[in-house]
C-alpha positions in Angstrom: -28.5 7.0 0.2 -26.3 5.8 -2.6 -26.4 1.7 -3.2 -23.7 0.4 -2.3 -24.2 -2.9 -2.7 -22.1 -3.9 -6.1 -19.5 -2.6 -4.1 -19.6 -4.5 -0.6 -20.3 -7.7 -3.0 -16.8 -7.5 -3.8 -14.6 -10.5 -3.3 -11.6 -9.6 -1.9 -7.6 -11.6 -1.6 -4.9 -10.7 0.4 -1.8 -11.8 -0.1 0.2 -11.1 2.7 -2.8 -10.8 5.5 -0.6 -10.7 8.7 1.9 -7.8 8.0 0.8 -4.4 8.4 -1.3 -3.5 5.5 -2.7 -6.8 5.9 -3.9 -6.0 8.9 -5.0 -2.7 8.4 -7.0 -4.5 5.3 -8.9 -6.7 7.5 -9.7 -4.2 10.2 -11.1 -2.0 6.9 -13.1 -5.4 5.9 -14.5 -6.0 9.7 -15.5 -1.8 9.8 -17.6 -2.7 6.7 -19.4 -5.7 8.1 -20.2 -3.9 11.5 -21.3 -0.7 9.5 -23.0 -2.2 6.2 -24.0 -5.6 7.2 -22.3 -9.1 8.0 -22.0 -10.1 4.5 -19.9 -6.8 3.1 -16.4 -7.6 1.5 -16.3 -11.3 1.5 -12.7 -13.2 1.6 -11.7 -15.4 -0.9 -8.3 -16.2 0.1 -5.7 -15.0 2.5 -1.9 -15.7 2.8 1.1 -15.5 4.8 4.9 -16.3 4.5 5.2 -18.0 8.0 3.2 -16.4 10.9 1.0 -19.0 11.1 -0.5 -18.5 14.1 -1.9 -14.6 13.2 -2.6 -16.2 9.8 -5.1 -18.9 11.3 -6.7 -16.5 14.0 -7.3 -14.3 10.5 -8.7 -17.4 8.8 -10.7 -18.6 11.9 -12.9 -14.9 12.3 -13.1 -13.8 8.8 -13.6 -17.4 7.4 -11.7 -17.3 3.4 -12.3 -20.0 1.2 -8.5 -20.6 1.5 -5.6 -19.7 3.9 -2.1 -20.3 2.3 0.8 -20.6 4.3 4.4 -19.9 1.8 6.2 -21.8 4.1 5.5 -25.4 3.3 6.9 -26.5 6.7 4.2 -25.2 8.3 1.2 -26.8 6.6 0.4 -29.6 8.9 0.5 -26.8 11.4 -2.2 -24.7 10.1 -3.7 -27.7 8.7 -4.3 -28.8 12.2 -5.4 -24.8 13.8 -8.6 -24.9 10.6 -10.1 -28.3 11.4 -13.5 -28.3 11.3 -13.7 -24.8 9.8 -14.6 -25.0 6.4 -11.5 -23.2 5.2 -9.7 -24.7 2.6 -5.7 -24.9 3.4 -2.5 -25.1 1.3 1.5 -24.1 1.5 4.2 -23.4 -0.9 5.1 -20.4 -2.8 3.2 -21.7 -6.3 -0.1 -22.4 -3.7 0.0 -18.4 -3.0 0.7 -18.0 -6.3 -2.6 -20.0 -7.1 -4.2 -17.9 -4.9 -3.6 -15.1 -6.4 -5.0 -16.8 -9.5 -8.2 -17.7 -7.8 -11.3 -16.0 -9.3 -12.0 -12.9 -7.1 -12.8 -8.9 -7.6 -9.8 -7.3 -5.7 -6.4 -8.6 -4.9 -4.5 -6.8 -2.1 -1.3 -7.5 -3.2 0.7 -6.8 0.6 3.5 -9.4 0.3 7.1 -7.3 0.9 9.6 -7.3 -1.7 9.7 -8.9 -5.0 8.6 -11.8 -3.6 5.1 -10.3 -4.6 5.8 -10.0 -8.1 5.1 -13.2 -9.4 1.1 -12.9 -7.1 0.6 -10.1 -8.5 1.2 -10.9 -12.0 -1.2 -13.7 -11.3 -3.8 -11.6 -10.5 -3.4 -8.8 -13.3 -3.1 -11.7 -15.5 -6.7 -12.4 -14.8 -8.0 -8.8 -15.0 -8.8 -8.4 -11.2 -8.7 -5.1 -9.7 -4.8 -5.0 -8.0 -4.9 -2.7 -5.1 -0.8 -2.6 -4.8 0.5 -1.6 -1.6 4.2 -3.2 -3.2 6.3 -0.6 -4.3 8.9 -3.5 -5.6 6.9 -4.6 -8.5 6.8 -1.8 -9.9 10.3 -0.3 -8.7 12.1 -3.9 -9.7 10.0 -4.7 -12.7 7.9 -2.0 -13.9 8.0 -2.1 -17.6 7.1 -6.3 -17.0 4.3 -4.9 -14.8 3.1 -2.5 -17.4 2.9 -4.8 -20.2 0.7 -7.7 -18.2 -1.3 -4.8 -17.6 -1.3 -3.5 -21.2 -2.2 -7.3 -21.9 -5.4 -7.9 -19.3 -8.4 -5.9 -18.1 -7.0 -5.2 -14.8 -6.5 -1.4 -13.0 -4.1 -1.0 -10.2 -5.0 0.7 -7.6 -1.9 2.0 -5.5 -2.4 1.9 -1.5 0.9 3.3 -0.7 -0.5 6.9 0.4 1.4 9.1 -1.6 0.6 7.4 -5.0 -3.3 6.4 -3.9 -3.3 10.4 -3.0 -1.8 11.2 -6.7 -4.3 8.7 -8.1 -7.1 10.7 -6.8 -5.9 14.0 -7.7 -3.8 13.2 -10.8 -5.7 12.7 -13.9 -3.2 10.8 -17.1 -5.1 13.1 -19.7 -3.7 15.8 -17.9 -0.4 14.6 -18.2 1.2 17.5 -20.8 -0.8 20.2 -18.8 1.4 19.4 -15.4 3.9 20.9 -14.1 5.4 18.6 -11.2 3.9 16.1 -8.9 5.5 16.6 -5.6 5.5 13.6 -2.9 5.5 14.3 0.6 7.8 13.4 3.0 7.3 13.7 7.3 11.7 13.3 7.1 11.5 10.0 9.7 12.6 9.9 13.2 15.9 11.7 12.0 14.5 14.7 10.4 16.5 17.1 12.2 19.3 14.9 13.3 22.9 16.3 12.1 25.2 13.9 10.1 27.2 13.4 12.4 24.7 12.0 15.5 23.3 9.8 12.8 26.3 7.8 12.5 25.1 6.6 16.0 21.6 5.5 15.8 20.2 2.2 16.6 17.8 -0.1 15.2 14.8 0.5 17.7 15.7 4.3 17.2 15.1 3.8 13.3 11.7 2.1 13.6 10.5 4.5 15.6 8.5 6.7 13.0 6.8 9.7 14.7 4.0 9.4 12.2 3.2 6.3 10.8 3.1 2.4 12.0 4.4 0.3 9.8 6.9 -2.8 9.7 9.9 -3.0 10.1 11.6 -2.5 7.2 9.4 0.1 5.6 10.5 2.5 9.1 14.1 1.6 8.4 13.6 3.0 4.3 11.4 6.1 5.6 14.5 6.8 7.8 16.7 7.1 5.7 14.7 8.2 2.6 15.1 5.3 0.5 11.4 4.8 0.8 10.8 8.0 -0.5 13.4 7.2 -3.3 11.9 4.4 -4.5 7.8 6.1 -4.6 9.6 8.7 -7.1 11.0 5.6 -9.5 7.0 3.7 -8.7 5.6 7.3 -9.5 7.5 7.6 -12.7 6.0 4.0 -14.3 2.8 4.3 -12.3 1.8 7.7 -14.3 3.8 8.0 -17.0 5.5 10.8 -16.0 9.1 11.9 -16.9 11.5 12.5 -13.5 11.6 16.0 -14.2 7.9 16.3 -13.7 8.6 14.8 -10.0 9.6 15.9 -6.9 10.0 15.7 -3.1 9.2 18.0 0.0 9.5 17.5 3.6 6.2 17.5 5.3 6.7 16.7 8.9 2.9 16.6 9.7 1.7 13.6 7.1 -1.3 15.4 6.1 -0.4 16.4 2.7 0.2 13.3 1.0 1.0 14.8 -2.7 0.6 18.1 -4.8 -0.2 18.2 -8.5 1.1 21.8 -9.9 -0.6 22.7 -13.4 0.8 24.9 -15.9 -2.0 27.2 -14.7 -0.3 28.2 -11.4 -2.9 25.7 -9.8 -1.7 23.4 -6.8 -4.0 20.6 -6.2 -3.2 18.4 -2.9 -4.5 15.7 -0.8 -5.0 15.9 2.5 -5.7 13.2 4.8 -4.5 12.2 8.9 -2.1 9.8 8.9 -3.6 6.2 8.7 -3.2 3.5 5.9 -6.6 2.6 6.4 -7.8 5.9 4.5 -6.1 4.6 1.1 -6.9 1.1 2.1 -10.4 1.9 2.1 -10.5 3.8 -1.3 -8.8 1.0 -3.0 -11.4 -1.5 -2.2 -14.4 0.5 -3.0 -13.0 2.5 -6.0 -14.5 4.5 -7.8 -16.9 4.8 -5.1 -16.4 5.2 -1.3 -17.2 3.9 1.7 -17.0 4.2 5.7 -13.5 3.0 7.1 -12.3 3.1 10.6 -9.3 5.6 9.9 -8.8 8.9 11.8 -10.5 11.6 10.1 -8.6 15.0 9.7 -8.8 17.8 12.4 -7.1 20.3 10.6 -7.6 23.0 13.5 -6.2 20.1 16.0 -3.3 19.9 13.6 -2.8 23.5 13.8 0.0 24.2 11.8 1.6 22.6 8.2 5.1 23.2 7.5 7.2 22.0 4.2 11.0 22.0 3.8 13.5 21.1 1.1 15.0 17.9 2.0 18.6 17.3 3.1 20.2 15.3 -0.1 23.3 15.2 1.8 22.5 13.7 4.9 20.1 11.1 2.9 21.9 10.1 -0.1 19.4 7.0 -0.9 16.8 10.1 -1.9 19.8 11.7 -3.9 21.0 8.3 -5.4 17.0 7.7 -6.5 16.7 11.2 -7.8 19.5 10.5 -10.3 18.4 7.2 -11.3 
């Protein structure tokens, strides 16, 4: 049996531990203990914008050196839920900031927006491993991000699944030898909705993903594409490649998560069931692997994968990112 240990020694920060990857993360981190021993993946620091409650529970069962709350209102509040704990608490946006800083091996960087920018910065700055499941800092900022990088002994690691799925099937050296990188998309809950019926959806209607969970406004962006948009513009800086290299499909199934075409006539994919813990768990133990709680693929349960060109009229966001 391979030893793992260097690996489940790890020290591991998330920033941004109640949203959905956060979440995800920590149910990744709890597999791990129950499967490899209570002491695998320790927490150095978790951190929320203002769900302070979910952010103590967190604190109180994993037990972090620190919990960070951004909003500085709340501080006396979580102050108050950690008494007695051992766990170190703070507030404010430079205190996540700090933690970020804080000496540890990988750095979930799951804040939304560019709000994470600054965090993760922080922590490339230091030369941890950044397991990015932000799209914004590199969408927003990604010649800034690549030259902190260029500047520090840190490797991103991308958790979104389409770009962790390139990351393990795309190769830079191969760069000149490929053809196109094509991202998959399942189309969102309006997939086969006409232009016209989608004038009248609803907000409940657009989060309702058939595929995925995820918050809020990530199921609004995979609705209408936008989502998909901006993974081509993170694809282009996260590999270097030139936008007529990439490309998008529908995939209504989620189990094909990218395909790298060689000038060869070769097609390599990935292939994995639909969970964020899958990509999750291969950003914390990279290079190696380990066990995570994610649903593993039943391809003859699945039965069927289709692809289709997407619709560029009824989802101009895609359109508008494919010219930028």
């Amino acid at each position: 049996m391979p030893d793992l240990s260097p690996v489940l020694a790890r020290r591991v920060t998330i920033l941004g531990s109640t949203g959905s990857i956060g979440v995800n993360t920590l149910d990744v981190i709890g597999h791990a203990r129950e499967r490899y021993g209570a002491d695998a993946l320790p927490v150095e620091a978790l951190t929320a914008q203002s769900n302070v409650g979910a952010l103590a529970a967190q604190a109180r069962k994993i037990k972090p050196k620190i919990a960070v709350i951004g909003d500085e209102s709340l501080y006396h509040e979580l102050k108050a839920s950690l008494l007695g704990t051992g766990v170190e608490v703070a507030a404010g946006r430079a205190a996540v900031i700090a933690a970020a800083a804080k000496p540890s091996d990988v750095v979930m960087v799951a804040i939304m927006g560019a709000a994470a920018l600054e965090p993760a910065l922080a922590a490339v700055a230091r030369g941890a491993t950044v397991a990015l499941a932000n799209k914004e800092c590199i969408v927003a900022a990604g010649m800034v991000f690549h030259r902190a990088l260029a500047a520090s002994k840190a490797a991103v690691i991308p958790v979104d699944s389409e770009h962790n799925a390139i990351f393990q099937v795309f190769r830079a050296a191969d760069v000149d030898e490929v053809d196109r990188v094509t991202l998959t998309a399942s189309g969102g809950p309006f997939r086969d909705w006409t232009l016209e019926s989608m004038r009248t959806v609803t907000p409940e209607q657009a989060v309702a993903h058939p595929n995925w969970s995820m918050g809020a406004k990530i199921s609004v962006d995979s609705a209408t594409l936008m989502n998909k948009g901006l993974e081509l513009i993170e694809a282009h800086f996260l590999f270097a490649l030139p936008p007529e290299k990439l490309g998008v499909v529908v995939h209504p199934q989620s189990i094909v998560h990218c395909l790298v075409s060689y000038a060869d006539g070769s097609t390599l994919a990935h292939l994995s069931a639909p969970d964020m813990r899958t990509p999750i768990a291969h950003a914390l133990a990279w290079p190696r692997r380990i066990s995570s709680p994610s649903r593993k693929l039943d391809l003859p349960q699945v039965g069927q994968l289709t692809f289709q060109a997407p619709d560029y009229e009824r989802f101009r966001c895609l359109a508008l990112a494919m010219e930028c």
